[in-house]
N, C-alpha and C positions, 0 to 999 in steps of 0.2 A: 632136155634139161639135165644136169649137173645133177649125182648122188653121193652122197655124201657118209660112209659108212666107216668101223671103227675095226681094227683086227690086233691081232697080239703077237709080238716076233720075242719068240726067248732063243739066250745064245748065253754060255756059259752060268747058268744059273741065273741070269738077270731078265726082267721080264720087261719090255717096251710096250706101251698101248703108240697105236697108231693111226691116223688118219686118213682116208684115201678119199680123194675126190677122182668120181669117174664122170669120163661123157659117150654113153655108150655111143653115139652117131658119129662120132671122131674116131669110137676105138683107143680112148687112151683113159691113162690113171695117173694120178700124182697123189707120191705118199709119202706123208709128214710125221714128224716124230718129236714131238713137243719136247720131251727128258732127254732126248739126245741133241741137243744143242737147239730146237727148234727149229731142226733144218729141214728142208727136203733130201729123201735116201732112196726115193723112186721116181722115175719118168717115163713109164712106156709108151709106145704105139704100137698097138695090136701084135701087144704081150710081148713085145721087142724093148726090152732095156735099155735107157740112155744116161744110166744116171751109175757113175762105178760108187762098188762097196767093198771096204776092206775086210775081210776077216781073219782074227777075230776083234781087230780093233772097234769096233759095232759096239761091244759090250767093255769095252776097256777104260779105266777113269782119265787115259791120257788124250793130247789132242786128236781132233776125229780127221783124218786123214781121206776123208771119202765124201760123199753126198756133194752136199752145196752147204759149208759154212757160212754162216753172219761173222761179219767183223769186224767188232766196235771193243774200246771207243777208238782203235788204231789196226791200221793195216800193214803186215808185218813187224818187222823186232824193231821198236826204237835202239837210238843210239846209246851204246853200255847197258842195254835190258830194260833202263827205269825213264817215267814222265817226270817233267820239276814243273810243278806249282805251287808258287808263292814260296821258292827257296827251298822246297823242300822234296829229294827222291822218292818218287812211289816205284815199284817193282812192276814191269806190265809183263806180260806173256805174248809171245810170240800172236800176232793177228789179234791180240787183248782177249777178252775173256768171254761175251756172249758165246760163242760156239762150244764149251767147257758146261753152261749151264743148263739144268732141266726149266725151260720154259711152262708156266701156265696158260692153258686154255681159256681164253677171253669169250672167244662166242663163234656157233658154227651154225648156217643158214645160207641161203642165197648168194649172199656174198660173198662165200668159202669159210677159211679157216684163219680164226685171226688168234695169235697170239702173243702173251704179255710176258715181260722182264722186268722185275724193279730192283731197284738199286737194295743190297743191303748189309750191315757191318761188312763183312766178307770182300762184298765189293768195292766197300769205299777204302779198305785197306790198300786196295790197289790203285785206284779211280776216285779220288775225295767229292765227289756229286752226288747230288740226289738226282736220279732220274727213272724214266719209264719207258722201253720201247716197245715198238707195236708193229708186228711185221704179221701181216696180211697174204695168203697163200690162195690162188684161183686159179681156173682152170678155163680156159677161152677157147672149144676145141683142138689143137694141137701145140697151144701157148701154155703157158706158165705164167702165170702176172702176179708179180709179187712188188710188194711195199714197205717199207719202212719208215716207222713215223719216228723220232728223236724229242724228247719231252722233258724240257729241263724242269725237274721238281723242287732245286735248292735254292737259294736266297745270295747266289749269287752266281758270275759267267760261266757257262761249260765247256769248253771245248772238245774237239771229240771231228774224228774223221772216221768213216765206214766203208766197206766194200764185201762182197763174196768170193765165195773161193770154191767154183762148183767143179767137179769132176767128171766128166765126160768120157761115156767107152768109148775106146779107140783099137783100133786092132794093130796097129804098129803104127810107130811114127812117121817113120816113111809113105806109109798111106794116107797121110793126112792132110789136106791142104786147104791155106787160109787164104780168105776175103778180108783184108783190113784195113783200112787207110788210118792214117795218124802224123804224126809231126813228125816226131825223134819215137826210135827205138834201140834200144842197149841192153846190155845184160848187170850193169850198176845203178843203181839212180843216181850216184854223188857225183857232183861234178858236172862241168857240160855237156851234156845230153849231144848225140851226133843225131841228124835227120833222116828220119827211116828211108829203108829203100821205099824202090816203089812197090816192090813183092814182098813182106813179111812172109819170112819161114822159120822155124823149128829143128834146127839141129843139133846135133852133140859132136860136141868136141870128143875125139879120142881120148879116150881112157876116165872121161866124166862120170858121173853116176846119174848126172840130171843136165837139165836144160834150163835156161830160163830166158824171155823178152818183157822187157818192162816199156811200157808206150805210155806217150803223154801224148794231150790233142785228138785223143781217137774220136774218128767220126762214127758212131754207133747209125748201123749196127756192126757187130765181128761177126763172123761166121768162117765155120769151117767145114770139110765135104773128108770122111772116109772112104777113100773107094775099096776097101777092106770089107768092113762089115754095112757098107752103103748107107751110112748115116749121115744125115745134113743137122749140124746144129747154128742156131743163129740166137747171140744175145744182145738184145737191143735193150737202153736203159737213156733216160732222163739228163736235162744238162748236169745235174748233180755231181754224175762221172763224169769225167774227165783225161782218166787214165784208164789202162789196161793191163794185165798179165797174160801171158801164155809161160805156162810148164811143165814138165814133162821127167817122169822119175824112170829111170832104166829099170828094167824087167817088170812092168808095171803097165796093163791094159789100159791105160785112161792119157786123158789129155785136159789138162787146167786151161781154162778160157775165162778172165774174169772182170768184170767192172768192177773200179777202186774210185773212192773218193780223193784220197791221199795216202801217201808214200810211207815209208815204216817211221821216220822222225818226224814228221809233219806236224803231230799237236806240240813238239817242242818247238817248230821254228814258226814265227812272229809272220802272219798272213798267208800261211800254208794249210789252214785248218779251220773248220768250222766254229762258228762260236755261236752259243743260242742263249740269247739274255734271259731272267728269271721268269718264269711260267710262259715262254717261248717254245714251238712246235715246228719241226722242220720234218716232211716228209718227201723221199726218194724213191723211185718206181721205174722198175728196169722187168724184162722180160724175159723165156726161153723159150723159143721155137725150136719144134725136131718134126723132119721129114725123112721119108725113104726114098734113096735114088736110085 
């Protein structure tokens, strides 16, 4: 059975409460951080870490660059920075703003850990919606099962696409090699998409500072095998995804594997994005498996 315990991480004068769901007969722990975006910031297997953390960005009030981000109500930068609804620009932030916010504690028991988001002044500066989400953290022996419910609270349509953006140790890129099938993969989304190989890989161009593959069509799960530090990660997730990321920052141990709802312009362009009519409920459930090879 699943334990469920609370512990305290300070890093530059600031103070985190924290979550940890273990299962001792697995050997693993998953640890949550409700004020730091309400993401996950740990993943071990038998005290083997899968989950990368920047420091001291942990305690910094800017994007969190590390864990597994939420990313709503858009994934990556819209086009010129802002959304238009009803003629009018809002400002959004880079992957929008859940992962920026300290989440509420909704309720922790058998189920795991579930946590709440409500829309307010602040947000709707950015985001004109009322809304509520509900993302769900569990522990399935060597899984991760996590959820997101989407909860329109206003008196009229919401639109709104999601995804994460989890971090993965890696020990070099080069050591890292992926399982993915998908349609099209490119390093633009605009424009006509070319159809993936048959081998998705991860490399850098000379003199880059990063990497990136953007995939539509992906057949989940993704998975990928470090024969480095001999980690296998696999994220399997809901028809909900539909797309995928891999990326990868130079001088930087991790490797980005992610399920995306939609693309960074998506809620501007007309059948590209989710839309949940007035007191409408939309939940998405995707997974992380870690083994040792």
């Amino acid at each position: 059975m699943n334990q469920i315990t609370t512990q305290y991480v300070t890093e530059n004068g600031a103070c985190y409460e924290q979550y940890v769901i273990t299962d001792p007969a697995a050997k693993t722990s998953l640890t949550i951080t409700p004020e730091r975006g309400g993401m996950i910031t740990g993943f071990t297997l038998d005290g083997d870490e899968y989950i990368w953390t920047r420091r001291p960005n942990f305690s910094e009030c800017n994007r969190p660059r590390f864990g597994v981000p939420v990313l709503f109500p858009s994934c990556g930068n819209p086009d010129g920075g802002v959304h238009n609804f009803d003629g009018k620009a809002y400002p959004m932030e880079t992957h929008g703003f859940a992962d920026l916010c300290a989440w509420d504690v909704e309720s922790v028991g058998p189920d795991g850990v579930t946590l709440a988001l409500e829309s307010t002044p602040l947000t709707k500066f950015l985001y004109p919606f009322d809304f509520t989400l509900l993302v769900n953290y569990n522990l399935e022996g060597n899984k991760a099962a996590i959820s997101l419910t989407v909860i329109n609270e206003g008196d009229k349509p919401m639109p709104f696409s999601f995804g994460y953006h989890p971090y993965f140790m890696a020990s070099a890129l080069e050591n890292v090699d992926f399982d993915i099938k998908c349609a099209t993969c490119s390093e633009n989304a605009k424009g006509e998409q070319p159809a993936a190989p048959e081998k998705i890989t991860l490399t850098r161009k000379e003199g880059a500072d990063n990497t990136i593959r953007l995939m539509t069509g992906v057949q989940f799960p993704m998975t990928f095998t470090d024969k480095g530090n001999g980690h296998k990660v696999t994220v399997d997730a809901d028809e909900t995804f539909d797309k995928g990321v891999l990326w990868q920052q130079d001088a930087e141990n991790f490797v980005c594997m992610e399920p995306w709802n939609g693309w960074a312009n998506s809620v501007n362009e007309e059948g590209k994005h989710e839309v949940l009519d007035v007191d409408e409920a939309m939940t998405s459930e995707w997974s992380i498996t870690i083994e040792k090879v």
